[in-house]
C-alpha positions as CSV (number, residue, x, y, z in Angstrom):
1,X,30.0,15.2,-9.7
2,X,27.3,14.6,-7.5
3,X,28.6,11.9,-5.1
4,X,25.1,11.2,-3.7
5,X,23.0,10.9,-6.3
6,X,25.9,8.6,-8.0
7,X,25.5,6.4,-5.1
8,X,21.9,5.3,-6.0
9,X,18.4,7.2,-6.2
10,X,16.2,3.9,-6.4
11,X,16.8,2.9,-2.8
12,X,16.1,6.0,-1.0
13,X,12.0,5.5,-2.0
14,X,10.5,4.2,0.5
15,X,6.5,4.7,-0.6
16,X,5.7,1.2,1.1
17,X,7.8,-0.8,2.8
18,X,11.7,-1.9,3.3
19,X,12.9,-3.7,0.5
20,X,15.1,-7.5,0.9
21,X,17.5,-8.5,-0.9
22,X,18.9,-11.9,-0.4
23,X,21.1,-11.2,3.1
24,X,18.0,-9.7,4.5
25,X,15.9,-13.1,3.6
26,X,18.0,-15.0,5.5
27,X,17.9,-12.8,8.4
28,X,14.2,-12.8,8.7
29,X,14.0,-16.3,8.6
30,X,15.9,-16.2,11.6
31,X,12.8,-14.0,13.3
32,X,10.0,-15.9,14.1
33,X,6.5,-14.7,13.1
34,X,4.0,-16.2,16.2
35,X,1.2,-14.6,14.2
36,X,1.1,-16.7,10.6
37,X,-1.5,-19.4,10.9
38,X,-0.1,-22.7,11.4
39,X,-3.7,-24.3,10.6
40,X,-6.5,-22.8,9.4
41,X,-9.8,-24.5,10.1
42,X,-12.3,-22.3,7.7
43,X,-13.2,-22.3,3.9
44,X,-10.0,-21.9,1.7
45,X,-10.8,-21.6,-2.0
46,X,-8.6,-20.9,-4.7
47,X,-9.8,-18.4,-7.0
48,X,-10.3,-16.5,-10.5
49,X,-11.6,-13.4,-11.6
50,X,-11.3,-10.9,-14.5
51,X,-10.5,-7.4,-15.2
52,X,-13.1,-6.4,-17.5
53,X,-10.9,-3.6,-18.6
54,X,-7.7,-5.4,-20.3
55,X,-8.7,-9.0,-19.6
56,X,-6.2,-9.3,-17.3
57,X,-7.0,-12.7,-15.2
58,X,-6.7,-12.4,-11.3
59,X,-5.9,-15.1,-9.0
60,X,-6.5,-15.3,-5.4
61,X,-7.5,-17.1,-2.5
62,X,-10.7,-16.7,-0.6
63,X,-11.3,-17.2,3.0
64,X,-14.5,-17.8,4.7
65,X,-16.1,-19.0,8.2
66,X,-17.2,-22.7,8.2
67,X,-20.3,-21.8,10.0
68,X,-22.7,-19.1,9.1
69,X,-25.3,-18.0,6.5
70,X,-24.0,-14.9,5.4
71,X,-21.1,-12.7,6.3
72,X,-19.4,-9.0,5.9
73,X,-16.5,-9.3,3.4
74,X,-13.5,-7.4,2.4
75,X,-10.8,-7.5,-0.8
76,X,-7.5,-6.6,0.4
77,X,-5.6,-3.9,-1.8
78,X,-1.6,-3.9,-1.4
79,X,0.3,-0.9,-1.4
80,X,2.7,0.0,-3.9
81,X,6.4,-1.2,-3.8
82,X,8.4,0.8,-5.2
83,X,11.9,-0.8,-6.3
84,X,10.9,-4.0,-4.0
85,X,9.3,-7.0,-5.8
86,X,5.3,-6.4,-6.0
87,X,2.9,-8.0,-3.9
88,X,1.5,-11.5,-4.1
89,X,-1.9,-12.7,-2.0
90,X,0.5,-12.9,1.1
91,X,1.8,-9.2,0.6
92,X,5.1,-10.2,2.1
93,X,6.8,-7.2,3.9
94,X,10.0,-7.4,5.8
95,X,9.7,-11.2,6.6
96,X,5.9,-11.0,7.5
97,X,2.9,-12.3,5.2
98,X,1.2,-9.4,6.1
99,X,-2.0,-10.0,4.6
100,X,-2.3,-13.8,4.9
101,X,-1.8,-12.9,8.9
102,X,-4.3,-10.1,8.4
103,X,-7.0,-12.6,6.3
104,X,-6.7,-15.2,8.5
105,X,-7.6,-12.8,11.7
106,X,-10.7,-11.5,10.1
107,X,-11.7,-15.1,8.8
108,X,-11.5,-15.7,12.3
109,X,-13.4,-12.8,13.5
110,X,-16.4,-14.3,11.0
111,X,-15.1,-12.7,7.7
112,X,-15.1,-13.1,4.0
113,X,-11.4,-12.3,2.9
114,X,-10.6,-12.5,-0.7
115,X,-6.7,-11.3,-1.0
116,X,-5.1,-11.9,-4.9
117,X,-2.2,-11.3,-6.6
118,X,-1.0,-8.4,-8.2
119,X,-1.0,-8.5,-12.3
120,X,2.2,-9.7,-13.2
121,X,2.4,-11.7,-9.9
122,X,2.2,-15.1,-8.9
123,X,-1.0,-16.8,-11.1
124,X,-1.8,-13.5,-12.3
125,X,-1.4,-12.1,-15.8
126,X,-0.4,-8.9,-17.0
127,X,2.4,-6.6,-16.1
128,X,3.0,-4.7,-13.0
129,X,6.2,-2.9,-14.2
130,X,4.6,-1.1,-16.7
131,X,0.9,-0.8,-14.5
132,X,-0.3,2.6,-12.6
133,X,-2.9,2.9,-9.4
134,X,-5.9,3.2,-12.6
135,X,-5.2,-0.8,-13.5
136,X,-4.5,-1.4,-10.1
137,X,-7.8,-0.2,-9.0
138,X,-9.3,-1.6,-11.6
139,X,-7.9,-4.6,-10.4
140,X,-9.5,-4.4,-7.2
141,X,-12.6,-3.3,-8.5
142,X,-13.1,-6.4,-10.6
143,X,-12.3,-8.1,-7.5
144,X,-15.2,-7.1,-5.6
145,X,-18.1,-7.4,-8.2
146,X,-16.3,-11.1,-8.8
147,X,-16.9,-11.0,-4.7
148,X,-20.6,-10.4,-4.8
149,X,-21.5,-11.9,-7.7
150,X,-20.0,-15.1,-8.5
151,X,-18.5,-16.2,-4.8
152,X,-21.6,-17.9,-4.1
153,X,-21.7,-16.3,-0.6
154,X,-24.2,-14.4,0.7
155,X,-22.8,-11.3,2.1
156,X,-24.3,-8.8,4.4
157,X,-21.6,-6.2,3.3
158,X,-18.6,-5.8,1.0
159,X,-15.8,-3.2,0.9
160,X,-12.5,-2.8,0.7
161,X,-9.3,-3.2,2.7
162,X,-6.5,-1.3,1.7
163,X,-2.9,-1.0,3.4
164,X,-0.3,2.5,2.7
165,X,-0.7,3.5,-0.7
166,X,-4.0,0.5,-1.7
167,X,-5.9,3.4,0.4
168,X,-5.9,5.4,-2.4
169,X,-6.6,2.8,-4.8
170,X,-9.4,1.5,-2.7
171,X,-10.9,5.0,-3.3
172,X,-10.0,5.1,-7.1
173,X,-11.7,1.4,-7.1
174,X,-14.8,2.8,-5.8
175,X,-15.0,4.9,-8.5
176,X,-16.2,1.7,-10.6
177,X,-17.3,-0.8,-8.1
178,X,-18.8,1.6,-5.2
179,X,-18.4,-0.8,-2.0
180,X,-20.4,-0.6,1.0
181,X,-17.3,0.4,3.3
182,X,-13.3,1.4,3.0
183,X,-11.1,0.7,5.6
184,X,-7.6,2.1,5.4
185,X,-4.2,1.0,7.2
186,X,-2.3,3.9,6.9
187,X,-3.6,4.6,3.4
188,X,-5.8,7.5,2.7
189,X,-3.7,10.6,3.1
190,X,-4.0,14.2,1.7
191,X,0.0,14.9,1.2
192,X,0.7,13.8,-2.6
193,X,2.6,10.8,-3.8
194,X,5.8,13.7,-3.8
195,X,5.4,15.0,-0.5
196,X,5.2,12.0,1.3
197,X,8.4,10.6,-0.4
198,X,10.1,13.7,0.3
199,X,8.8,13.8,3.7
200,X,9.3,10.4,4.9
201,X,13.2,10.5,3.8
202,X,13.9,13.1,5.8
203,X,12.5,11.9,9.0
204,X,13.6,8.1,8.2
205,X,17.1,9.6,7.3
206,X,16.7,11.4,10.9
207,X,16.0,8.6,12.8
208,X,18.9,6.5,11.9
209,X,21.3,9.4,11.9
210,X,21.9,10.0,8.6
211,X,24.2,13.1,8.2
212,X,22.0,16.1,7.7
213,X,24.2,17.1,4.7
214,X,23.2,13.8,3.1
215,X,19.5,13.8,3.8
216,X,19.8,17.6,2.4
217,X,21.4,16.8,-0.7
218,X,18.9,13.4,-1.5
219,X,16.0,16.0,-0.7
220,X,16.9,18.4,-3.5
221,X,17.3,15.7,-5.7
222,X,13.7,13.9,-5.2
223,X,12.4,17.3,-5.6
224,X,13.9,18.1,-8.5
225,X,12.7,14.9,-9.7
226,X,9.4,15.2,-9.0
227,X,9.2,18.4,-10.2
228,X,10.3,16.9,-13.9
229,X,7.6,14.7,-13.5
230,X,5.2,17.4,-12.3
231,X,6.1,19.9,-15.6
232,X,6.2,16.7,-17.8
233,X,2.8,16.5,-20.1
234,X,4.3,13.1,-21.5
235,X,5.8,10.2,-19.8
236,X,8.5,10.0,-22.7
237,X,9.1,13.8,-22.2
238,X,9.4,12.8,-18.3
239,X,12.0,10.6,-19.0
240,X,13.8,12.5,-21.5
241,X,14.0,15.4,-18.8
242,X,14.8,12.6,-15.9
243,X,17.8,11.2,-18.4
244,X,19.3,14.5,-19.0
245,X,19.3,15.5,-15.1
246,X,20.7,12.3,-14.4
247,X,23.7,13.0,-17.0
248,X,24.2,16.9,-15.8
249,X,24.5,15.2,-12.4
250,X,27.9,13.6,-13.2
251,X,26.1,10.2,-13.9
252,X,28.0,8.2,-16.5
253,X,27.0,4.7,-16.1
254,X,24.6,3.9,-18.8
255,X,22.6,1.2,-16.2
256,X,22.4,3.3,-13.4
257,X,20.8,6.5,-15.8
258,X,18.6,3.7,-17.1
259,X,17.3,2.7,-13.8
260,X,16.9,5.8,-12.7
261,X,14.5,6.7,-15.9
262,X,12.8,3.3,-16.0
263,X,11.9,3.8,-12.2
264,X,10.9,7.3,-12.0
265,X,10.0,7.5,-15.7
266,X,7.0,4.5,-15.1
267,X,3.5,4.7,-15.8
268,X,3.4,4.9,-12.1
269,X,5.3,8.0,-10.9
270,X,4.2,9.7,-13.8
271,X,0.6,9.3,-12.8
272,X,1.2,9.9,-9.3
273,X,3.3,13.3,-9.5
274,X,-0.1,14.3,-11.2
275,X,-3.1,13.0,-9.1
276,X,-4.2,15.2,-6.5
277,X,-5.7,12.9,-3.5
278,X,-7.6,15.2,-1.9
279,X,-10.7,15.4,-3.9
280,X,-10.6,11.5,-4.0
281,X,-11.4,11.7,-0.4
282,X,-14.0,14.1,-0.5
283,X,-15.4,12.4,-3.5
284,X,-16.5,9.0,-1.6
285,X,-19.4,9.5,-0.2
286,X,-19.5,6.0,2.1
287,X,-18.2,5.3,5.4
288,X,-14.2,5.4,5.6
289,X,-12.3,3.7,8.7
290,X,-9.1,5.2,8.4
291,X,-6.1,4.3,10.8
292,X,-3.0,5.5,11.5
293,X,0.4,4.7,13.1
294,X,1.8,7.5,15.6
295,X,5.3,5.7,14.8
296,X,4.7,5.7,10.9
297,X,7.2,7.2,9.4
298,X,5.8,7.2,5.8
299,X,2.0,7.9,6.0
300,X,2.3,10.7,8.7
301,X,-0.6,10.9,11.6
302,X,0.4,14.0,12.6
303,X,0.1,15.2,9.2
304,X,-2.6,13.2,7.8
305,X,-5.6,12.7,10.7
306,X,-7.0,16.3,10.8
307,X,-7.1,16.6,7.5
308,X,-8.5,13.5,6.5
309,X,-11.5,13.6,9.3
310,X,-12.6,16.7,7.6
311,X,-12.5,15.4,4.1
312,X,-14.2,12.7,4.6
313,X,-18.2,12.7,4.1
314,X,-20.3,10.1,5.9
315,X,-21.3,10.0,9.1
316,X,-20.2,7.0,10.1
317,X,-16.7,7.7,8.9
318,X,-14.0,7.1,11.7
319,X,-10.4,8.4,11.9
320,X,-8.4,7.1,14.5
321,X,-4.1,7.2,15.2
322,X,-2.8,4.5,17.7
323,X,0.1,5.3,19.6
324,X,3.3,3.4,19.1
325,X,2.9,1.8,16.0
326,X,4.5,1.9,13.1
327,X,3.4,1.7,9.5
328,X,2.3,-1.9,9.7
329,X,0.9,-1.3,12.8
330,X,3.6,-2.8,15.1
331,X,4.6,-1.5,18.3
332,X,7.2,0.2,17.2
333,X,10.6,0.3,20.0
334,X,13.2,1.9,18.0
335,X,10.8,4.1,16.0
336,X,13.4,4.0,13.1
337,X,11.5,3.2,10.1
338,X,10.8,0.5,7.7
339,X,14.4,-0.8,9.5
340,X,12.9,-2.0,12.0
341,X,9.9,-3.7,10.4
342,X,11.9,-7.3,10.5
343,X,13.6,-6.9,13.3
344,X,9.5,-7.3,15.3
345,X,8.0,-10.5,15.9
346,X,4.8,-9.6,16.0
347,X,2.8,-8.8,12.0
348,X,-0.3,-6.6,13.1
349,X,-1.2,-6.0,16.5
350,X,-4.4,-7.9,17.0
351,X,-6.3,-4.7,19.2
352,X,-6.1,-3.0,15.1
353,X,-8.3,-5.9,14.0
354,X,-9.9,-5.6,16.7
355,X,-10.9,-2.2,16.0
356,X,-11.6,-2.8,12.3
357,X,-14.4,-5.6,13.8
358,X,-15.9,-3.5,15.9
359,X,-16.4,-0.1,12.8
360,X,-17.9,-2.9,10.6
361,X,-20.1,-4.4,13.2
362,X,-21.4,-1.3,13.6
363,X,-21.9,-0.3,10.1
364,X,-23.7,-3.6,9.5
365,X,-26.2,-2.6,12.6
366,X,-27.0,0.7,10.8
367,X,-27.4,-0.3,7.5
């Protein structure tokens, strides 16, 4: 029997983030987060909007300066959490509201910020189980044209903001509402959806000494999983394929075959293990600010900067890797992963907004 794969698959993805069960929430209440406004003296509006596609109804909140005529604006686009409960406006990640810390920074900086819900989430309809990154863009899509044409704000640009895997959605997104600007937060990458799960494992698995025998052994089997998933031309022949390797494995439990199917069998996975990202990138023809982490373990810089400045097509496109940070762009201490992620006061080191100010300010000058 295979002792590993008995233990449990569904933990070892790590696309986004850490996932919390109820022991961790307690712990990061403990941690305190200096960075999540306390009061926040600018426009808050509670908001609607539409997918056009499958009617699915949006809700968010929209952030904007008191003072000003008119003012560059962004969407934020969440990654995807796989086996962690999906995103909400806030985009809570290890303890931190990531993106209400991010939206209220930018608001700050003079910004338009409309962050939402995910379908399924929160005041949102739909479902987000059974969603892939096409409704998901098409989410965020909706939520831009809502953004220009119905906020009542005059803007002087619009794009998107997408953090890990919302990079690619931002540019899947584009493909139905082009914006005037991405910016990525260790998002855009060319390794597929398989590599960089495979790939991040192994390092993760390094840096908090897993036993290499271990980290061998859950390689083969992500492989051999996304290679079903590759081969598959159906999602029901995917998880036929994932139930039966599941069963030759020495897994008897009925539940834990049926997670591993309804996990890597989803609408999701099956749709990642067959997009190729690469010719997304090249695609877009706008500006692209793309950042990276030198400490990310999951969306590699060494892997993913090179690559990614030569994809990209406009002039004004930037690619940039700060050192020390991690996948949230924290200083990272320990450099062990998404393990770490609660453990650091601190959501988003303010220099990155900084940075993302500064590439819009200049593509507003240009334009």
């Amino acid at each position: 029997m295979n002792r590993f794969l008995k233990m449990a698959l569904l933990p070892l993805v790590r696309l986004l983030s850490a996932c919390s069960n109820a022991l961790d929430n307690i712990l990061f209440d403990l941690v305190p987060h200096p960075q999540e406004p306390q009061e926040r003296q600018y426009n808050i509006r509670q908001v609607e909007f539409v997918n056009p596609t499958d009617g699915t109804l949006l809700a968010g909140e929209l952030t904007y300066p008191t003072e000003g005529e008119s003012f560059p604006a962004v969407v934020l686009i969440s990654g995807h959490e796989s086996g962690a409960p999906p995103a909400s406006r806030n985009d809570e990640i290890a303890g931190h509201q990531y993106f209400l810390v991010i939206s209220h920074l930018l608001t700050q900086r003079g910004y338009a910020v409309l962050r939402y819900d995910n379908r399924g989430v929160g005041d949102s309809t739909g479902d987000y189980m059974t969603a892939s990154d096409n409704e998901f863009s098409a989410d965020a899509a909706a939520a831009l044209k809502w953004l220009r044409e119905s906020s009542n704000i005059r803007l002087t640009s619009s794009g998107f903001l997408g953090h890990s895997q919302g990079g690619i959605k931002a540019l899947l997104a584009a493909e139905i509402e082009p914006p005037d600007f991405i910016i990525s937060l260790a998002g855009i990458s060319v390794e597929t959806t398989a590599q960089a799960v495979v790939r991040q494992n192994q390092e993760i698995n390094r840096a908090n000494g897993i036993p290499q025998s271990l980290s061998d052994l859950q390689v083969k089997e992500l492989t051999d999983i996304f290679e079903i998933l590759r081969i598959s031309s159906t999602k029901e022949q995917a998880q036929s394929l994932l139930r039966e390797y599941t069963r030759n494995a020495g897994i008897t439990d009925v539940d834990h075959i049926q997670n591993v199917v309804d996990q890597f069998g989803s609408n999701w996975w099956f749709t990642e293990a067959h997009r190729d990202i690469k010719p997304l990138i090249k695609k877009y023809r706008g500006p692209v600010l793309a950042l990276f982490g030198a400490k990310d373990l999951l969306v590699s810089a060494a892997i993913n900067e090179a690559p990614t400045r030569h994809l990209l097509r406009h002039p004004q496109s930037e690619v940039h890797t700060f050192d020390h940070l991690n996948h949230l762009f924290q200083t990272a201490k320990k450099g062990t992963g998404p393990q770490e992620y609660w453990e650091i006061e601190t959501t988003i080191e303010e220099y990155v907004i900084e940075k993302i100010d500064d590439w819009t300010t200049s593509i507003n000058s240009m334009s």
